[in-house]
VOBA-448872 format. One record per residue (C-alpha): chain; residue number from 1; x, y, z. Coordinates in steps of 0.1 Angstrom, whole numbers, plus 5000, padded with zeros to 4 digits. Layout:
// residues N
(node "A" NUM (X Y Z));
...
//
This chain:
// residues 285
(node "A" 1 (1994 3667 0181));
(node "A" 2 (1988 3647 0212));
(node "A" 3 (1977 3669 0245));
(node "A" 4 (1987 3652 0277));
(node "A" 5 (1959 3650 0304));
(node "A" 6 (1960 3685 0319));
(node "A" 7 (1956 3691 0361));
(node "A" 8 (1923 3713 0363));
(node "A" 9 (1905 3735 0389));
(node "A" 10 (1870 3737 0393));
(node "A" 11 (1854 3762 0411));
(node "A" 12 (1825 3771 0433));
(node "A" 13 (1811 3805 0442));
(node "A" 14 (1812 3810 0477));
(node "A" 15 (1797 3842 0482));
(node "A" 16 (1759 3826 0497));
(node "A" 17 (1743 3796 0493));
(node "A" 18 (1747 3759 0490));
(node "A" 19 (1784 3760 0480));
(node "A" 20 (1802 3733 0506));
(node "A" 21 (1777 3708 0493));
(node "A" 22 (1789 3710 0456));
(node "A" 23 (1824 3710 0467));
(node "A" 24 (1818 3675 0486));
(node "A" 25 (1800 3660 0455));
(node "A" 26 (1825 3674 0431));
(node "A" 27 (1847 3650 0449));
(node "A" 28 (1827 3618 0450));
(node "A" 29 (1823 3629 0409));
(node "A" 30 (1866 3627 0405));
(node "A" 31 (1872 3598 0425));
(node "A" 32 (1844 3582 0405));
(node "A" 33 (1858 3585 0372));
(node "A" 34 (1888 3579 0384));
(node "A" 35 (1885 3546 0390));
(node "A" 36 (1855 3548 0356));
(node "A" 37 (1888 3555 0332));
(node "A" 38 (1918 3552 0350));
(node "A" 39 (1932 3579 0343));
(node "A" 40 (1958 3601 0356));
(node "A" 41 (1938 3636 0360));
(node "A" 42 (1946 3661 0389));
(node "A" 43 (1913 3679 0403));
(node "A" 44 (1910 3706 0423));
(node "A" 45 (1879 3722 0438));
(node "A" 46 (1884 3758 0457));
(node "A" 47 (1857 3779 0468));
(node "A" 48 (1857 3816 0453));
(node "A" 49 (1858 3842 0469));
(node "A" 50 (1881 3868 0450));
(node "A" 51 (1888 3875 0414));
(node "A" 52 (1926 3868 0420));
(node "A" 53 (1907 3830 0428));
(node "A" 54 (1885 3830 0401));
(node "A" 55 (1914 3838 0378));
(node "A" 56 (1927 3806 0386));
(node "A" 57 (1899 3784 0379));
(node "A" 58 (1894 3765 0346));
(node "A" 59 (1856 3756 0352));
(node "A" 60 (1832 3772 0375));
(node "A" 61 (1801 3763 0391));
(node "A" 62 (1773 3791 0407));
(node "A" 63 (1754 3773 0437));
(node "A" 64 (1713 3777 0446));
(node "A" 65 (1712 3803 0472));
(node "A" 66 (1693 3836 0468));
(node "A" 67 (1705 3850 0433));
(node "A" 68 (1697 3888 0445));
(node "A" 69 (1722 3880 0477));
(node "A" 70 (1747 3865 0455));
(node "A" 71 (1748 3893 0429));
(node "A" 72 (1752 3921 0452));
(node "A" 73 (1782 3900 0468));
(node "A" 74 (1796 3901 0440));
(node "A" 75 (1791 3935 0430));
(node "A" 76 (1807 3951 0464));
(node "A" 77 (1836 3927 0464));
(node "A" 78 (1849 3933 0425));
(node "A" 79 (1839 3898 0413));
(node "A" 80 (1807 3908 0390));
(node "A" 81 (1828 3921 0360));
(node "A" 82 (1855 3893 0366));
(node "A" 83 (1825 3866 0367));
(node "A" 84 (1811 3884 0331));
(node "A" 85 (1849 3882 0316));
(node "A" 86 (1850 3841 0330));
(node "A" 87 (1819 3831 0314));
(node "A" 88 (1815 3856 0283));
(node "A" 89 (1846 3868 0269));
(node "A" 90 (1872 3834 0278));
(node "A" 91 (1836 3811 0276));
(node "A" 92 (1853 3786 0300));
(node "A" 93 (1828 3761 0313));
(node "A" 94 (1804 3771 0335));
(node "A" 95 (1774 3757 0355));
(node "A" 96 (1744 3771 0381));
(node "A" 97 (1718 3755 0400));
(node "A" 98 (1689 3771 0405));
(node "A" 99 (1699 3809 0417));
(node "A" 100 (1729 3802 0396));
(node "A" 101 (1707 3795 0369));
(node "A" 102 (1691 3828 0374));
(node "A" 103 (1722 3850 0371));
(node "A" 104 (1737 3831 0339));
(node "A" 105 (1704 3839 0320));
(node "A" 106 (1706 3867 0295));
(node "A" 107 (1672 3878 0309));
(node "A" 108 (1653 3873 0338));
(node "A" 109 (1623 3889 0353));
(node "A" 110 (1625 3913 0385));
(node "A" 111 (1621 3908 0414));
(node "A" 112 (1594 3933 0439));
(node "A" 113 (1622 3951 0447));
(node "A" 114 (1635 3959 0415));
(node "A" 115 (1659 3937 0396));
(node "A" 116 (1697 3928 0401));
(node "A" 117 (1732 3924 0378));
(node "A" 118 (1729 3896 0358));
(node "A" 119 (1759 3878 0346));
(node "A" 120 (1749 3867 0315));
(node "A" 121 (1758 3838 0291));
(node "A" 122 (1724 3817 0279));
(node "A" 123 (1699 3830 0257));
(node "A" 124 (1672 3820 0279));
(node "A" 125 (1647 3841 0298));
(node "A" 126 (1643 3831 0333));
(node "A" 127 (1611 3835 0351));
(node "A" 128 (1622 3829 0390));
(node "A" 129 (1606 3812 0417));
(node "A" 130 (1584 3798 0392));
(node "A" 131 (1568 3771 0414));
(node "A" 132 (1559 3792 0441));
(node "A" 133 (1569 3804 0478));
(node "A" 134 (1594 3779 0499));
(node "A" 135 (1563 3760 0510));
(node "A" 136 (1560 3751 0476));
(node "A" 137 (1591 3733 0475));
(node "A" 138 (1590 3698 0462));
(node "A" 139 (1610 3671 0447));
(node "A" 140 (1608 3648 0413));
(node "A" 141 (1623 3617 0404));
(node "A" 142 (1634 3626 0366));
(node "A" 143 (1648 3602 0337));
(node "A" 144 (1681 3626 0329));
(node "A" 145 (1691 3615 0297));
(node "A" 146 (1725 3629 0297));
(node "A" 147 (1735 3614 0329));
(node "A" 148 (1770 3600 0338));
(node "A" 149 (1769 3564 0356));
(node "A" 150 (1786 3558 0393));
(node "A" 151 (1794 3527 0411));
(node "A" 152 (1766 3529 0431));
(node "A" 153 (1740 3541 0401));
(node "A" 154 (1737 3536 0362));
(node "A" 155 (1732 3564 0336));
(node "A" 156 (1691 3551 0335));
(node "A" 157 (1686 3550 0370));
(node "A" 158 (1662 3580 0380));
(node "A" 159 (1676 3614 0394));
(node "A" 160 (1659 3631 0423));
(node "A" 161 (1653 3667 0412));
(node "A" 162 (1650 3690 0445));
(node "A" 163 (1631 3722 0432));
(node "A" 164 (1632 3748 0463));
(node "A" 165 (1619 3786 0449));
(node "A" 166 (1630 3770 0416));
(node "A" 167 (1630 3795 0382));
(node "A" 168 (1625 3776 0353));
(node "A" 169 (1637 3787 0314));
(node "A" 170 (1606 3806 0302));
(node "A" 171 (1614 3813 0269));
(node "A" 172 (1647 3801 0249));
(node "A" 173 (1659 3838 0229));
(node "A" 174 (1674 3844 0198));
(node "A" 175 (1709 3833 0198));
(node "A" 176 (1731 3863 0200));
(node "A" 177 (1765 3881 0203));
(node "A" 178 (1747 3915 0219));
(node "A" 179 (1723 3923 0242));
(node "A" 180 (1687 3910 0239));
(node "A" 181 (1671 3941 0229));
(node "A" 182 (1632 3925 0225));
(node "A" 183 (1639 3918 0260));
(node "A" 184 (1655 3949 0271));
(node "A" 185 (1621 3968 0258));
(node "A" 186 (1602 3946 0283));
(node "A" 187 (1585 3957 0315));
(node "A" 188 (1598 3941 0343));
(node "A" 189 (1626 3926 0331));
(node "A" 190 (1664 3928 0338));
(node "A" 191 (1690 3916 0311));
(node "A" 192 (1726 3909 0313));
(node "A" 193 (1756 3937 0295));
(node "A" 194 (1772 3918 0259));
(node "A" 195 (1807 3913 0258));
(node "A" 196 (1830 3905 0230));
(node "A" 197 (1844 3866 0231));
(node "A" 198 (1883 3865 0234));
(node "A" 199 (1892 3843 0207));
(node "A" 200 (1884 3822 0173));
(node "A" 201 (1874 3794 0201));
(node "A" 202 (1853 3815 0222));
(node "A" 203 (1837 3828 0192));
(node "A" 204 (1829 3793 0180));
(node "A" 205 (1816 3785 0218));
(node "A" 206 (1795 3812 0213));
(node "A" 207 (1778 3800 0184));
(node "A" 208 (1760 3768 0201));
(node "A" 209 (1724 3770 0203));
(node "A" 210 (1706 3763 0237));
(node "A" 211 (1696 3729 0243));
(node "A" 212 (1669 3721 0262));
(node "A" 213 (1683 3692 0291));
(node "A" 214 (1653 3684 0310));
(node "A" 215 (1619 3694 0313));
(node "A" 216 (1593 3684 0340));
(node "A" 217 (1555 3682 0330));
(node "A" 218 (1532 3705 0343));
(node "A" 219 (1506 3672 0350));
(node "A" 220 (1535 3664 0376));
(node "A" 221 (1517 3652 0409));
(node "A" 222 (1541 3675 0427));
(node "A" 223 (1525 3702 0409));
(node "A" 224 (1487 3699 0412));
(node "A" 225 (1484 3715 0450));
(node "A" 226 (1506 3743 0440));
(node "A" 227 (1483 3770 0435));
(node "A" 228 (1519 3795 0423));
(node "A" 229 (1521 3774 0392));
(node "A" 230 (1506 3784 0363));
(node "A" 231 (1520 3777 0326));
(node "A" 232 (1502 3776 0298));
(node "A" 233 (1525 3752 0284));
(node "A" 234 (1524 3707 0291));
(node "A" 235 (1562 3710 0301));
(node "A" 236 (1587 3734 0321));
(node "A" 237 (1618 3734 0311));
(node "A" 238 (1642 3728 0343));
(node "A" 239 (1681 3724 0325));
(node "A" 240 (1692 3741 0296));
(node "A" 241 (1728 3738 0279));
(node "A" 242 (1741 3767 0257));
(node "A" 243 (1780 3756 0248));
(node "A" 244 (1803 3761 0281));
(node "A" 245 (1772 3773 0300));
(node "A" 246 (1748 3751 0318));
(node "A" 247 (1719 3756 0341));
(node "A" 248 (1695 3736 0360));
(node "A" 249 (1667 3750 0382));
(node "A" 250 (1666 3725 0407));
(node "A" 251 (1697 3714 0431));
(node "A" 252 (1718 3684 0426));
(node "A" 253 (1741 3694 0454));
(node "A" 254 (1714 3688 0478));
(node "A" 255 (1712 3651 0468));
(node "A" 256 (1737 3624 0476));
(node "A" 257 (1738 3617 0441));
(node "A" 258 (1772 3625 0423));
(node "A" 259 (1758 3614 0386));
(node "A" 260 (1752 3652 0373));
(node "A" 261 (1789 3664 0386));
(node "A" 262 (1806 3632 0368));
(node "A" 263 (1788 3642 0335));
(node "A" 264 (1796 3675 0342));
(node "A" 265 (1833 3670 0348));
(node "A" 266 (1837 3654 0317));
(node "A" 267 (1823 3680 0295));
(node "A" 268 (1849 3701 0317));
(node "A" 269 (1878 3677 0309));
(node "A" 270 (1867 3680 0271));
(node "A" 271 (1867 3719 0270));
(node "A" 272 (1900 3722 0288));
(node "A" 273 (1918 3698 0271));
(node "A" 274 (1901 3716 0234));
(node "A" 275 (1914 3746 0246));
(node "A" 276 (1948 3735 0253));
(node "A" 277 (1950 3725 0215));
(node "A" 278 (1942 3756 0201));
(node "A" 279 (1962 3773 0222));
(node "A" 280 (1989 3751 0209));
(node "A" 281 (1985 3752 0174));
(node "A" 282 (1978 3788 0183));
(node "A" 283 (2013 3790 0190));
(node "A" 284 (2021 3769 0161));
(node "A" 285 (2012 3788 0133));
//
């Protein structure tokens, strides 16, 4: 059964934070592949704001920004339990950067003034501002091994990774369809509510493990002045994949560098255009 290119809307939280600058390279990413395959595919990128927005969206993405700010936002204007249903029950693609990263965790550690509503949708447990206080913001040119290519840039070429208050994955949990009790019983730690998938696909979707993306070595130079950091570990673990859900700690919409959204995009094209199958033969049957 052939499935025609479908039109799709992405997404970008625009509640706080560095949303205007995904939205810009979100655009560089389309027009890139574009003229990469060719190919006659309708993007849209809206800012969201509402869940009558978000309901029309078939991939989001959850900027840096301050993840406590952001959650609250959401919470006061009806988007927190809307944001839960997009990611966890319909499992439609989603991606944060840094704070973003911090809210799709399935556990995270609190913050001095208590915690905040998570959203949920990575078994990973989030330790944030791992690198320190702002001062202790720094940047990393990485080798991203997933990486899409550009015009200006190959898939090999080195990304520049800007870490600013960065969390990083602490721990990869126990995949799960529930809530993460071990880490529920933990002191000062917040974890996000279950929900039930919506379908046979979401339920498969649900069933990826968490990859780990990128890591960054603790022996970075970046890292030796920056008396914050201390891991017992040789690497941190900075990008973490877990089926729809995707998460980076440091911010690729603060680069002019598009590579990370045109890898992105596809993945999106790939989920929207599966799910448009099985809704087909869905219908089918």
């Amino acid at each position: 059964m052939t499935v025609p290119n479908p039109d799709i809307t992405v997404g970008v939280l625009a509640l706080q934070g560095a949303f205007s600058e995904h939205i810009q390279l979100l655009r560089q990413a389309a027009e890139n592949l574009r003229r990469q395959k060719a190919a006659e595919l309708k993007w849209s990128f809206v800012e969201v704001r509402t869940p009558k927005e978000l309901e029309e969206c078939d991939a989001l993405i959850i900027p840096g920004g301050e993840s406590t700010a952001i959650s609250l936002v959401a919470a006061r204007s009806g988007l927190l339990e809307p944001l839960r249903e997009f990611v966890k029950v319909h499992r439609k693609p989603t991606w944060g950067t840094c704070a973003g990263l911090i809210l799709l965790a399935e556990s995270a550690n609190k913050t001095k003034k208590g915690g905040q509503d998570l959203i949920g949708g990575l078994d990973v447990r989030v330790n944030r501002n791992h690198f320190g206080r702002q001062v202790e913001s720094f940047q990393a040119n990485l080798s991203l091994t997933f990486l899409g290519s550009t015009d200006e840039k190959s898939a090999e070429d080195p990304f520049r990774c800007v870490f600013i208050r960065a969390p990083v994955v602490e721990k990869i949990l126990p995949r799960t369809s529930g809530i993460q009790t071990e880490e529920q019983s933990r002191d000062g730690t917040i974890v996000a509510p279950p929900k039930t998938p919506a379908d046979d696909l979401a339920k498969e979707v649900l069933n990826a493990e968490v990859e780990t993306m990128a890591t960054l070595s603790t022996r970075s130079p970046n890292l030796q002045d920056n008396q914050e950091h201390n891991h017992p570990g040789k690497e941190d673990i900075i990008a973490v994949r877990q089926g729809n859900v995707f998460g980076t700690s440091f911010h690729p919409e603060l680069t002019e560098d598009p590579r990370i959204h045109v890898w992105w995009l596809e993945e999106v094209l790939k989920a929207v255009q599966r799910r448009q199958q099985f809704e087909l033969v869905d219908r089918s049957i």
